[in-house]
N, C-alpha and C positions, 0 to 999 in steps of 0.2 A: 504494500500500500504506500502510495505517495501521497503530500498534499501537493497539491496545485497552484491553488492559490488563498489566500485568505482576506476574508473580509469584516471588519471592525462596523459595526450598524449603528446607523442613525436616523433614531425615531423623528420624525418629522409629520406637521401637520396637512403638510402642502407639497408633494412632490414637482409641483410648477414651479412652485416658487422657490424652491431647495435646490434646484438645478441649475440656474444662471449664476450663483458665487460658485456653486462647483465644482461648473464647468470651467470657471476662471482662473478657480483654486487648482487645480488639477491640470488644466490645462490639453483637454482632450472632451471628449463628448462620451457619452454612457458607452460602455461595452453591452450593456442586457439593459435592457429598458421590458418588461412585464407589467401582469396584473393576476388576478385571481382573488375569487369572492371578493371581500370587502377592501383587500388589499392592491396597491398598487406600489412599484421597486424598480429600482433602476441601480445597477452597479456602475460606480466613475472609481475609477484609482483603487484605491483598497476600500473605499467606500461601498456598502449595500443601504441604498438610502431605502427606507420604507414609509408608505403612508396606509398608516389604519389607525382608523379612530381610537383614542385610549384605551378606551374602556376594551375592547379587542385585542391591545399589545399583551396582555400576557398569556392569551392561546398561544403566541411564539416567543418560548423562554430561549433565553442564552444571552452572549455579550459578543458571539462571534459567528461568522459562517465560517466554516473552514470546506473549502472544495477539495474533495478526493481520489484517485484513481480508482478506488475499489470499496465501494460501500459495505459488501458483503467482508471484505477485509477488518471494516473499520466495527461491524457490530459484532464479529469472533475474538477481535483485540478489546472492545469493553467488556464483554462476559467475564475474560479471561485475567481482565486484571480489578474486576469486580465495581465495573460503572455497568448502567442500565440504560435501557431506552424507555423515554418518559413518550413520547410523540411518535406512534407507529409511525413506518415509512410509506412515503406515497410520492404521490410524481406529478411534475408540473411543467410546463413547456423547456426548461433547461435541462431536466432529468430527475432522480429519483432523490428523496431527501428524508432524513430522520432528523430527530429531536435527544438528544443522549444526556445523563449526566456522568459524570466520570466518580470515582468511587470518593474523591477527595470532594465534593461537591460541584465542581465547575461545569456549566452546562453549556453547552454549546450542540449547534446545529448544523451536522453533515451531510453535503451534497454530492451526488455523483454524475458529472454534465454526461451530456450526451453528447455523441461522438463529432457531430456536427459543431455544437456551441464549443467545446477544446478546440477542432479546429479556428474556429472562426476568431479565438478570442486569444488563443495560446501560441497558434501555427504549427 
């Protein structure tokens, strides 16, 4: 298992409006730009910017995305060193994705793109 790439998240009310310092900050335009249910995300830099209503942010616990090569890697390596998955895995236009806490408490959120988005975004 490798990571990829990782992304530090920023709750945000307004993803319109969170995007023009951003993009200035960073100095590039979104890699992934999505949606899903009440949420909408866009990743710039090491950034996963999110917009959902408050009261909703704590359906998605963690401080982190961490992108993976091998998810199924990554839920045999928590068992094994006795963290859990708090948020079954499921799948969303980037690819498939869980919710884990690691045995020390730190919870964070694993994705595994799909082979197209690594292209697109990795080379």
């Amino acid at each position: 298992m490798q990571i990829l790439r990782t992304y530090g998240r920023l709750w945000v009310d307004d993803l319109d409006q969170a995007l023009p310092f951003l993009r200035e900050l960073v100095g590039r335009e979104p890699d992934l730009h999505f949606a899903f249910d009440d949420v909408k995300a866009a990743a710039i830099g090491n950034f996963l910017v999110i917009d959902v209503p408050p009261a909703e942010r704590s359906r998605y616990p963690g401080t982190a995305t961490v992108v993976v090569s091998d998810l199924d890697e990554v839920t045999q390596a928590l068992a094994a060193h006795g963290g859990h998955i708090t948020v079954p895995e499921s799948t969303s236009e980037t690819g498939r994705f869980l919710y884990a806490r690691h045995a020390d408490g730190a919870e964070v959120e694993y994705v595994q793109w799909r082979p197209e988005v690594i292209e697109r975004i990795l080379g």
